[in-house]
C-alpha positions in Angstrom: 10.3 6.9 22.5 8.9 6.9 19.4 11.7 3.7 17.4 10.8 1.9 21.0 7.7 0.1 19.8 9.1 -1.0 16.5 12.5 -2.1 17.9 10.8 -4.5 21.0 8.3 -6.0 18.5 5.7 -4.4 20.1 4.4 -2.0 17.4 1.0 -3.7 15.8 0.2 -1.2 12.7 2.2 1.0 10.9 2.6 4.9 12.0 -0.2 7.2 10.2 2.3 8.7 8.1 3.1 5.1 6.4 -0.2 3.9 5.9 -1.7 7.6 4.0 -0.3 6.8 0.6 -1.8 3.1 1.1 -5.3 5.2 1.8 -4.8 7.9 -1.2 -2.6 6.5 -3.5 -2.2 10.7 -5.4 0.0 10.8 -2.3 2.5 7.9 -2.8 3.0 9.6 -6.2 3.4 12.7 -4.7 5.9 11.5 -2.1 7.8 9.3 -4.8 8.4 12.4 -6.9 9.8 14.7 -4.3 11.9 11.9 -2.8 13.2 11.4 -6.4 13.4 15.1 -7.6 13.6 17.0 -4.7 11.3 20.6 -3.7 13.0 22.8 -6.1 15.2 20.0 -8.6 17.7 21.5 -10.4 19.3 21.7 -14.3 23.0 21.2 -14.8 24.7 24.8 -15.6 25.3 24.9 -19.5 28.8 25.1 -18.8 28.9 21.2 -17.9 26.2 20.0 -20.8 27.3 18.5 -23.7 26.6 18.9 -27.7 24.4 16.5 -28.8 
């Protein structure tokens, strides 16, 4: 089980995947923006904009 570790208390580092942005921090910035923009982010359709 992978959540096994961490839910007994066992676990003593964090999984590789957590501690790469710690090591190369271009990757937490990378990560951030996807998680906060998406792959592909997309514009609202003129029909719902409003004039400024």
């Amino acid at each position: 089980m992978v959540l096994r570790p961490a839910l007994d208390g066992t676990l003593r580092e964090a999984p590789l995947p957590l501690r790469l942005p710690d090591r190369f921090p271009p990757l937490a910035a990378l990560t951030a923006y996807l998680g906060g923009m998406g792959i592909r982010p997309e514009h609202a359709p003129d029909s719902a904009r409003r004039d400024s």
